[in-house]
C-alpha positions as CSV (number, residue, x, y, z in Angstrom):
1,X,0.0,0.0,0.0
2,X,1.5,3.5,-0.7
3,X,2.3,5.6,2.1
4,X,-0.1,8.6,1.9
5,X,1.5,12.2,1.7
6,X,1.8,14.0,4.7
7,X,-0.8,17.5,5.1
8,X,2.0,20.0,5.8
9,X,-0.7,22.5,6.8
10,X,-2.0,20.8,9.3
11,X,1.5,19.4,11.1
12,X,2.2,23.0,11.3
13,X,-1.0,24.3,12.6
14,X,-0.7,21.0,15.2
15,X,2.7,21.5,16.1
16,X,2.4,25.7,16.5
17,X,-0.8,25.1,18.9
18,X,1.5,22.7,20.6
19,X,4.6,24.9,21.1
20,X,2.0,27.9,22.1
21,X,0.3,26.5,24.5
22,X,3.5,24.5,26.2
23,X,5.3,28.0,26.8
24,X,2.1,30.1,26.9
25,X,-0.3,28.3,29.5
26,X,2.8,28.3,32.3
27,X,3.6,31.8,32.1
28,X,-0.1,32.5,32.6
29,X,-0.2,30.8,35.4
30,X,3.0,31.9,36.7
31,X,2.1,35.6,36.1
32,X,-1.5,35.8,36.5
33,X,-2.5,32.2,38.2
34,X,-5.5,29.8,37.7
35,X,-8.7,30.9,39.3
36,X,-10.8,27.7,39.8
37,X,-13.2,28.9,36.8
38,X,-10.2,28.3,34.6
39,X,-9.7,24.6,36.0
40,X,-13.3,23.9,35.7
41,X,-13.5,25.2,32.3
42,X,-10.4,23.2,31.8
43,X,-12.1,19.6,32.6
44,X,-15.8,20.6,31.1
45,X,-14.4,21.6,27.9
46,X,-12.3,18.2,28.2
47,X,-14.6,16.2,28.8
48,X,-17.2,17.6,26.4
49,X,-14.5,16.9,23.5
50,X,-13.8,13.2,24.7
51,X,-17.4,12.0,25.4
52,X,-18.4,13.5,22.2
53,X,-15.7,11.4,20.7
54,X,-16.6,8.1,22.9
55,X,-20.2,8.8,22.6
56,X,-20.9,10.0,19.1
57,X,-18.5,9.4,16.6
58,X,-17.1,5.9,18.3
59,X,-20.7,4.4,19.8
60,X,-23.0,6.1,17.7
61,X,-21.9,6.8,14.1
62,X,-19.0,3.8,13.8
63,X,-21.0,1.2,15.5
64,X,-24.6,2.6,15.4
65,X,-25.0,1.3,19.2
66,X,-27.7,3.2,19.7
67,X,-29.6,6.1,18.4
68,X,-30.1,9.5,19.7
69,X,-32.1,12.7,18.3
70,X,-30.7,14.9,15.7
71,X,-30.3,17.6,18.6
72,X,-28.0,14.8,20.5
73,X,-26.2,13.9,17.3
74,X,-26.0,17.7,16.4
75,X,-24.3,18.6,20.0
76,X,-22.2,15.1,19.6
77,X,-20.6,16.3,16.1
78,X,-20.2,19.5,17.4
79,X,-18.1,18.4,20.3
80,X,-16.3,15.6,18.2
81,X,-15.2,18.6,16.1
82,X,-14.3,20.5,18.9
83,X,-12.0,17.8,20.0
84,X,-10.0,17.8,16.1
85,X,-10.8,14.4,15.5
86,X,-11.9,15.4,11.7
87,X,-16.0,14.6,10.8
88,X,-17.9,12.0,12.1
89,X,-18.2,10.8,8.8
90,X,-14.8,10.3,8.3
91,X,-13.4,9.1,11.7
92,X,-16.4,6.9,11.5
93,X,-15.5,5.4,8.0
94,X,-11.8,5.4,9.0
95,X,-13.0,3.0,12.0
96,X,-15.2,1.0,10.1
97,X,-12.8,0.2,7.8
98,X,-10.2,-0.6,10.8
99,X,-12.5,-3.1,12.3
100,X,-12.7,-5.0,8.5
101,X,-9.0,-4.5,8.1
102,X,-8.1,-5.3,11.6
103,X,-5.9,-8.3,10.7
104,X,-4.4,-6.8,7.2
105,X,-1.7,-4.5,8.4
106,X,-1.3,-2.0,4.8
107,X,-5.1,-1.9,4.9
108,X,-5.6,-0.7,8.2
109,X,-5.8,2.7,9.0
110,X,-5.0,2.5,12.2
111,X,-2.3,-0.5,12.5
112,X,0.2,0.1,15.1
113,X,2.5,-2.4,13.2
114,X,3.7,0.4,10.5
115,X,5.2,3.7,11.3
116,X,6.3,3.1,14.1
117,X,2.9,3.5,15.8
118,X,3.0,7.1,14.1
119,X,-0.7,6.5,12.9
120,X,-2.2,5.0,16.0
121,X,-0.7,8.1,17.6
122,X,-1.1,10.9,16.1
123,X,-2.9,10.1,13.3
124,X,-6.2,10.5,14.0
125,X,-5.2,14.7,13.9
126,X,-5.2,14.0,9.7
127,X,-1.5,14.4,9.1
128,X,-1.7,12.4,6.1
129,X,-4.3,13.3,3.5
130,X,-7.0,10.8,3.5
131,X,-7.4,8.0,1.8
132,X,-10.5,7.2,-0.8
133,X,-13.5,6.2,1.7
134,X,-14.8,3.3,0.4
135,X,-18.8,4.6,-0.9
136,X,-20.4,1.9,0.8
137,X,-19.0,2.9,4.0
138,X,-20.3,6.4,3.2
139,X,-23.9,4.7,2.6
140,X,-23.6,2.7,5.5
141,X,-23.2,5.1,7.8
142,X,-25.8,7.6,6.3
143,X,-28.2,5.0,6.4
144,X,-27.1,4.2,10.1
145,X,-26.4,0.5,9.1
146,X,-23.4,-2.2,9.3
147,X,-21.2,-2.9,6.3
């Protein structure tokens, strides 16, 4: 399988978020301190972002464990985007397709067994442009239904 090309844009706007927030978050707090609104802020917004992941784009869109009212789904996309974990349709198809390909290492998008781990890692940020999502993934997931 060829490797796919690396998203330059997006390592740079990932790695500059990085590097700002490692120098600028401890001189705040050096200089100005945390009040307890910014530590509860802190865990909300966390929190929001990773159940939105767990909940939405893992349970309900990849495995269609349950289903929730387009408000729900609405707030769960919102937070899944929130968290930079790309569109529920794609994380979702990505998954999918891990779970077929679990066992085939250069068809798994996820497989720990090739870079290093690199793509387990870090690459569900999209620094690699994405590969062509297979249609009936697309359908399956718009209809709400297995592959």
């Amino acid at each position: 399988m060829k490797k796919a090309p690396i998203i330059w844009t997006n390592v740079l706007v990932f790695s500059l978020t990085f590097l700002i927030t490692i120098i600028s978050v401890p001189l705040y707090g050096y200089f100005y301190g945390f009040t307890m609104t910014h530590i509860v802020a802190t865990v909300l917004t966390l929190g929001f972002a990773g159940m939105s992941i767990t909940v939405g784009y893992h349970r309900l869109w990849a495995h269609k464990t349950y289903e929730a009212h387009p408000i729900l789904e609405f707030i769960l996309a919102l937070g899944g985007a929130f968290a930079l974990q790309n569109s529920a349709l794609h994380w979702s198809s990505d998954h999918r397709i891990h779970h077929k390909f679990v066992d085939q290492n250069d068809k798994d998008p996820y497989s720990a067994k090739k870079d290093f781990g690199l793509v387990t890692s870090v690459g569900c940020y999209e620094i690699t442009k994405a590969k062509n999502i297979a249609t009936t993934v697309i359908a399956a997931i718009y209809k709400k239904t297995e592959l």
